[in-house]
C-alpha positions as CSV (number, residue, x, y, z in Angstrom):
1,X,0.0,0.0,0.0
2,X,3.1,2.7,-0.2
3,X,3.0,5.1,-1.9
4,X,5.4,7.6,-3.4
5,X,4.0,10.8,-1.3
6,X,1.5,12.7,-3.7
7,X,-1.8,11.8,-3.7
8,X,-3.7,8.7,-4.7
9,X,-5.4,8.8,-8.2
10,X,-5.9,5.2,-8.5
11,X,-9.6,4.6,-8.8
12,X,-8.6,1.1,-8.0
13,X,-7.3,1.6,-4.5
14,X,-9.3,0.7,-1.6
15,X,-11.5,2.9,0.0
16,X,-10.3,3.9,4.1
17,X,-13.6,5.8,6.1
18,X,-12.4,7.9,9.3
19,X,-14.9,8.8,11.3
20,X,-14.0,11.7,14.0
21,X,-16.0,14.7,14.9
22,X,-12.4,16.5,15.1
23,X,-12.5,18.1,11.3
24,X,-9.0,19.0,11.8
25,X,-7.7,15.9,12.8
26,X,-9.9,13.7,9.8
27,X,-8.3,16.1,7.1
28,X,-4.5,15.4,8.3
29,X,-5.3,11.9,8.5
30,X,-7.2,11.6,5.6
31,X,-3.9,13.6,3.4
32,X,-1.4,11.3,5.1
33,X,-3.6,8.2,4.4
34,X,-3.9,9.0,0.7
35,X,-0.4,9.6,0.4
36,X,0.2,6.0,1.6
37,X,-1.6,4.8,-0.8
38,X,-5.6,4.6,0.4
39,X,-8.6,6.6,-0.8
40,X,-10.0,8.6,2.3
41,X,-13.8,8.9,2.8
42,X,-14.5,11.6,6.0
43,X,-17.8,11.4,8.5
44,X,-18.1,13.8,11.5
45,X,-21.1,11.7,12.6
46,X,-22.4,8.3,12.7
47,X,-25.1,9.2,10.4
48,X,-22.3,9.8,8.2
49,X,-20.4,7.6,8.9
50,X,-23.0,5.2,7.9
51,X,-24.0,6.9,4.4
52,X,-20.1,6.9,3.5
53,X,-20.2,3.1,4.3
54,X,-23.1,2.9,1.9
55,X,-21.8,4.6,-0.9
56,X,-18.3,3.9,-0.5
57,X,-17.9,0.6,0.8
58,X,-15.1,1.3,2.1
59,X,-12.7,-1.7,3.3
60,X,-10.9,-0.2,6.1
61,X,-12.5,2.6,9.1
62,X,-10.7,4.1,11.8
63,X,-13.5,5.2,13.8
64,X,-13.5,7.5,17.2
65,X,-14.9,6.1,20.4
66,X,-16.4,9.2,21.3
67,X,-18.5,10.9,18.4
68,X,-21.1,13.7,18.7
69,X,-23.9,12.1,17.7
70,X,-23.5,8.8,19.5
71,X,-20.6,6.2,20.8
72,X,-18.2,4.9,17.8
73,X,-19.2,1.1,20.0
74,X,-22.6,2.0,18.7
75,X,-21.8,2.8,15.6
76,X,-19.2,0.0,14.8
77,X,-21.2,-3.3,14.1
78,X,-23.7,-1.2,12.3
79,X,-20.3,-0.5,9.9
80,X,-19.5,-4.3,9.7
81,X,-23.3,-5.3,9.0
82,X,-23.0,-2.9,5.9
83,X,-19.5,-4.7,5.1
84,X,-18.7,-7.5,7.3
85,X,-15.2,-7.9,6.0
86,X,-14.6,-4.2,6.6
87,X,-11.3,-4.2,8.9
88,X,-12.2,-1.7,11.7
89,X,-9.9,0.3,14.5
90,X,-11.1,2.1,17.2
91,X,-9.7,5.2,18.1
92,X,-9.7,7.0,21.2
93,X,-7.8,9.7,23.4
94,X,-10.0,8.1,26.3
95,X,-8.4,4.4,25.8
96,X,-9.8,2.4,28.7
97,X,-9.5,-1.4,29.1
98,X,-13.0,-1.5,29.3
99,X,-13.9,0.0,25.8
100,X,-10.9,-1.8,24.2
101,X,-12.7,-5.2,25.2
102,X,-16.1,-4.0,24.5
103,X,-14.3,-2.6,20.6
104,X,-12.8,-6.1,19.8
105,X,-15.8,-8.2,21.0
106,X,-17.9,-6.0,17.9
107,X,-15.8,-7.2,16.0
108,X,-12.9,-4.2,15.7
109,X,-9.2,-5.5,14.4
110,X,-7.6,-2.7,16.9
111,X,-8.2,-0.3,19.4
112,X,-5.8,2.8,19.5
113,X,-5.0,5.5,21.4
114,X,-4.4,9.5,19.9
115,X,-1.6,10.4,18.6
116,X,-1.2,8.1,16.3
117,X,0.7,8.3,13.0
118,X,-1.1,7.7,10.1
119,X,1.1,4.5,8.8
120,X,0.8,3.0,12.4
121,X,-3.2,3.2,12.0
122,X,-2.6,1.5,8.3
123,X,-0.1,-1.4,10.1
124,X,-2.7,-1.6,12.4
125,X,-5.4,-2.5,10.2
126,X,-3.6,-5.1,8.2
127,X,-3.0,-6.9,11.6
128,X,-5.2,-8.5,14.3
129,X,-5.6,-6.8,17.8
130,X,-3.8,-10.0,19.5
131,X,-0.1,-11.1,18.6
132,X,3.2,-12.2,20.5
133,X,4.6,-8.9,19.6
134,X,2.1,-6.8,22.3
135,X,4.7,-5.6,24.7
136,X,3.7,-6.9,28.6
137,X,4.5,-4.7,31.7
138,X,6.5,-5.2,34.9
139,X,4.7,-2.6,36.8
140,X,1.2,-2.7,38.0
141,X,-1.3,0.2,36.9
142,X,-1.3,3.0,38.9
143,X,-4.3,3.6,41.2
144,X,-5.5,6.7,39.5
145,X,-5.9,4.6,35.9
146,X,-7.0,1.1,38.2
147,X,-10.1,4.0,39.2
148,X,-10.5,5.4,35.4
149,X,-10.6,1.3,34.0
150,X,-13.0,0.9,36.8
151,X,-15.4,3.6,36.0
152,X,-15.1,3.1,32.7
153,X,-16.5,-0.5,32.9
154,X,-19.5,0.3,35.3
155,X,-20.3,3.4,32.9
156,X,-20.1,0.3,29.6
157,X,-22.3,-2.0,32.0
158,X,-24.4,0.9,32.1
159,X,-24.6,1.7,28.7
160,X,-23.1,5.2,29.0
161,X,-25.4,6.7,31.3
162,X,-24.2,9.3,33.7
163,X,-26.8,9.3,36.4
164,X,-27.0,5.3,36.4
165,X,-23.1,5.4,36.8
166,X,-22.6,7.7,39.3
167,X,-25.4,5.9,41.4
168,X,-23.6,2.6,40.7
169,X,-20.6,3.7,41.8
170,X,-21.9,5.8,44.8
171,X,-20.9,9.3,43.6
172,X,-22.3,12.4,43.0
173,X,-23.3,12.9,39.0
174,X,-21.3,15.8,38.9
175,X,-18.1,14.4,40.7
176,X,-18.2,11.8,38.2
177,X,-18.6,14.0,34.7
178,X,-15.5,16.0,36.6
179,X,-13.7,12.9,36.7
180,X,-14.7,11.7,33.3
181,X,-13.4,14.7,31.7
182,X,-9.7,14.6,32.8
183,X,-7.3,13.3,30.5
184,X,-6.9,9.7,31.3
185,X,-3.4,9.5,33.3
186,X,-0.8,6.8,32.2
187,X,-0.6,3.8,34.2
């Protein structure tokens, strides 16, 4: 799938949907994707997300956990029902073991978290989430993250409601937006 650096004219080349409500971030990835050698097709939403799918049938999607209209977890078997061999990676700056498992149990290849360079995402996609190459660490998580993988799985058991999450995990609503917002911390 290289490329030579200018963009792709090859009507032949498969299609690659990203799906992020960052426009920003779904141009540079969509220039940087084409100049590797894919066609980019841009949604903002899930709803169009879902008409690109349509139209395009696109073979790969690198698709944002959090969208505006909805959760990319929502949005990604509706994807593969369109085009089951489709080759899906989630995308996230919120990465949580939680919504990783949740991601590859819909049927996602990968699950990723931002920054992430444009090749990486394409070596992603041509591989399977699980391999003897997934680097294991000596040190335990760190109590903050142990917390943030821990709400994070009551708010998925919850189906991303706020108010049934916070009274899950016996905290105010607000205390747990609050907390929900912060940048997840490194383990």
């Amino acid at each position: 799938m290289k490329h030579d650096g200018g963009p792709v004219t090859d009507v032949g080349a498969p299609f690659i949907l990203v799906v992020d409500g960052d426009r920003i971030l779904c141009n540079t990835l969509s220039l940087a994707l084409g100049r590797l050698g894919l066609r980019p097709a841009v949604a903002h939403s899930a709803d169009a997300a879902v008409r690109q799918a349509l139209e395009q049938r696109p073979a790969y999607a690198i698709v944002e956990l959090r969208l505006p209209d909805q959760s990319g977890l929502k949005l990604l078997p509706r994807l593969l029902e369109i085009h089951p061999a489709m080759r899906v990676a989630m995308l996230t700056g919120h990465g949580s073991i939680a919504t990783a498992v949740a991601a590859i149990k819909l049927g996602a290849v990968h699950y990723l978290t931002k920054p992430m360079a444009a090749d990486d995402l394409l070596a992603a996609l041509s591989q399977d989430f699980c391999g003897d190459d997934v680097p294991v660490s000596d040190r335990p998580m760190s109590t903050r993250r142990l917390e943030w993988e821990h709400i994070n799985r009551v708010l998925l058991d919850h189906r991303g409601n706020i108010s049934a999450t916070a009274r899950a995990l016996l905290l105010h609503r607000r205390t747990l937006q609050r907390k929900l917002a912060r940048h997840v911390v490194s383990s």
